[in-house]
C-alpha positions in Angstrom: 105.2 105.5 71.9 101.8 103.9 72.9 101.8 100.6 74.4 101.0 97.9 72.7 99.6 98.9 69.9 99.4 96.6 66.9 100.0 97.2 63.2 99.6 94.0 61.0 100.5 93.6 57.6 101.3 90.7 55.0 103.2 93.7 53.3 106.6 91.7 51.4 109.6 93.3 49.8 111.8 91.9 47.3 114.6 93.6 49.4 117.1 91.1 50.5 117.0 93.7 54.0 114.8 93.8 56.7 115.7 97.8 56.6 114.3 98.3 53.2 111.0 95.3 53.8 110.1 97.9 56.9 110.4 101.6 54.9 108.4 100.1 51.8 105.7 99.3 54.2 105.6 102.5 56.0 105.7 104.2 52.8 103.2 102.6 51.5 99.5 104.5 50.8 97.6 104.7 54.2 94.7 102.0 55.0 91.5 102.3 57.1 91.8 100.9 60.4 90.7 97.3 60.7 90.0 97.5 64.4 90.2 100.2 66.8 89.8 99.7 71.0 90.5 101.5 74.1 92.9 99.6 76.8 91.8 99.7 80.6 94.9 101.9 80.7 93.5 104.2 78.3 96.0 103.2 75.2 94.1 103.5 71.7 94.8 100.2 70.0 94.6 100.4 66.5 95.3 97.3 64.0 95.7 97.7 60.3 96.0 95.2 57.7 98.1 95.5 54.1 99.6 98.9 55.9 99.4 101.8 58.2 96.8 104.9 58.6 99.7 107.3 57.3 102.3 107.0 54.9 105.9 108.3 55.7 108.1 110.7 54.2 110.4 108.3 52.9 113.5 110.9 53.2 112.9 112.0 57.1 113.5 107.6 58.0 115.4 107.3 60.4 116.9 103.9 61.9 117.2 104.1 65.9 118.2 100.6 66.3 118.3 97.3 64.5 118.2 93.8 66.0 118.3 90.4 64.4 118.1 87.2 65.5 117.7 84.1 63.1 114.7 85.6 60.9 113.9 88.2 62.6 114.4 91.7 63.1 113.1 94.4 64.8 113.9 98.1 63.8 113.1 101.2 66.1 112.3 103.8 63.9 111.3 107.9 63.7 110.1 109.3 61.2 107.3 112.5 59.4 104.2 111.1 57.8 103.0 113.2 54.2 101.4 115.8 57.1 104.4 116.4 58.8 103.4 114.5 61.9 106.5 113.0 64.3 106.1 109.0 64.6 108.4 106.8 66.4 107.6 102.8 66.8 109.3 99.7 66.7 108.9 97.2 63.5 109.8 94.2 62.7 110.6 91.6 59.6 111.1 88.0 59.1 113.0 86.3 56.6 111.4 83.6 54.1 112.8 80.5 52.5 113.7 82.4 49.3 115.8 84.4 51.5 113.6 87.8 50.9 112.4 89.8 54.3 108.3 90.6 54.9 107.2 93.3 57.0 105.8 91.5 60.4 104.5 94.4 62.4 105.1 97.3 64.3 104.1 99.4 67.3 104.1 103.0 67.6 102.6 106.2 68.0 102.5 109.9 66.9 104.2 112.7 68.8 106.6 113.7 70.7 107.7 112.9 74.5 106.3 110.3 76.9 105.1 110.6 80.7 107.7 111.1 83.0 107.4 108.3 85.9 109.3 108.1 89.6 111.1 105.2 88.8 112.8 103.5 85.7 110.2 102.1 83.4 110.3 100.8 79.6 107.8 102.3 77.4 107.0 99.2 75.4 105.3 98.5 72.2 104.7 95.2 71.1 102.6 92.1 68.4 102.6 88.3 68.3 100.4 85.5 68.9 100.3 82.6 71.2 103.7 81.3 69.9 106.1 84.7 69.7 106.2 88.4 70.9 108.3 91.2 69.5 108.0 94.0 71.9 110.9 97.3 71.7 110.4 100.7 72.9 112.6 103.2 75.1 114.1 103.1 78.5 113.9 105.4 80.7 115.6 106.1 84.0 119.3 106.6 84.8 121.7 103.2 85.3 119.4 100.6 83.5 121.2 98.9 81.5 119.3 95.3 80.6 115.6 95.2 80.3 113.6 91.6 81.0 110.4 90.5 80.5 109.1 87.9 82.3 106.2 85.9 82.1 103.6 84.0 84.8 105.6 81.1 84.5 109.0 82.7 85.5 110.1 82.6 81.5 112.0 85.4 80.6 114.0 87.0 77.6 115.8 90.2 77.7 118.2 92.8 76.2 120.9 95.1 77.0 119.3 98.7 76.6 121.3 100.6 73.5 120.7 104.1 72.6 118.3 104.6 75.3 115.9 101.4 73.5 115.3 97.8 74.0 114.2 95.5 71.8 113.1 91.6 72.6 112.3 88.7 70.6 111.2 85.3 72.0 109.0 82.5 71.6 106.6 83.2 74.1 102.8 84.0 73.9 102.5 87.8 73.2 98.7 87.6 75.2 100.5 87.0 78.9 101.0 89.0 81.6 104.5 90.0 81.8 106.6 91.8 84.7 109.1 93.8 82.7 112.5 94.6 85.0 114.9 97.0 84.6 118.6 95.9 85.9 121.9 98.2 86.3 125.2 96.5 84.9 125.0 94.9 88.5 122.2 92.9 87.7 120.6 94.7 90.5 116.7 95.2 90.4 116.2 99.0 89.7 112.2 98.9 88.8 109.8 96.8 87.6 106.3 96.7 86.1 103.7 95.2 84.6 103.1 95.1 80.7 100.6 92.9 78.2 97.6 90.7 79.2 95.8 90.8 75.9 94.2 88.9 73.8 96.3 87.3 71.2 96.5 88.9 67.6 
């Protein structure tokens, strides 16, 4: 999964789920990219707006994980796009005052595998703006079981790792500089490093 890279959308879904709100967006018809940039870490960035740059198979789906918390979710997901390409990202949905869920955005990338590393590290993927982040990806590294992030101010939020993924939602500005940590069932530092320091979407 690359880091960080956002996929916007005002995509809605008369779907009372957040499951359903995230596969009609992903299936939707691909879109040019709106904006495409290269990280200092060498991550390709690419934002899109009313959908993605592939559309998936809707029948290859597949629901990792799902989180909710008030009005909103996150999903990790893998699935095929229409080439037969391997995906896997993290999405998310909010419910509105009718009661109805809208896609929200989503991080993710094509392929499989990720770089091995030393030490436990997350592989995160995250959106927001200056008020919220969403940020999910997978954990790698034996005995971490909690995943923080925290930001220049000593803010944190965090979740306990399932299925090898964590996903965090919180009302802090997605552009900071956060310190993600990895903790055993100990609470007991295993690894940490650094993530975000963006501009806000």
């Amino acid at each position: 999964m690359a880091s960080r890279r956002a996929r916007c959308s005002g995509v809605t879904s008369n779907q009372m789920d957040a499951v359903d709100a995230v596969r009609a967006w992903l299936t939707a018809p691909p879109v040019p990219a709106a904006t495409t940039r290269t990280d200092p870490g060498g991550w390709v960035a690419t934002t899109y707006a009313g959908g993605s740059g592939h559309q998936a198979q809707s029948n290859s789906i597949r629901v990792l994980r799902e989180k909710v918390e008030g009005g909103r979710a996150l999903l990790a997901v893998e699935y095929l796009d229409t080439e037969g390409r391997f995906h896997s990202g993290v999405y998310g949905a909010v419910q509105t005052e009718a009661g109805t869920w809208a896609f929200s955005g989503g991080a993710g990338g094509a392929g499989e595998g990720e770089p091995a590393r030393s030490q436990p590290w997350a592989n995160l993927g995250g959106w927001g703006n200056r008020k919220f982040l969403c940020a999910g990806g997978r954990v790698h590294g034996d005995g971490v079981s909690r995943v923080r992030l925290v930001n220049p101010e000593g803010l944190s939020i965090e979740d306990q790792v399932e299925h090898g993924i964590a996903l965090l939602i919180g009302d802090m500005a997605f552009s900071d500089a956060y310190r993600v940590e990895l903790l055993d069932a100990s609470d007991r530092l295993l690894a940490s490093h650094p993530w975000g320091g963006l501009p806000a979407a």
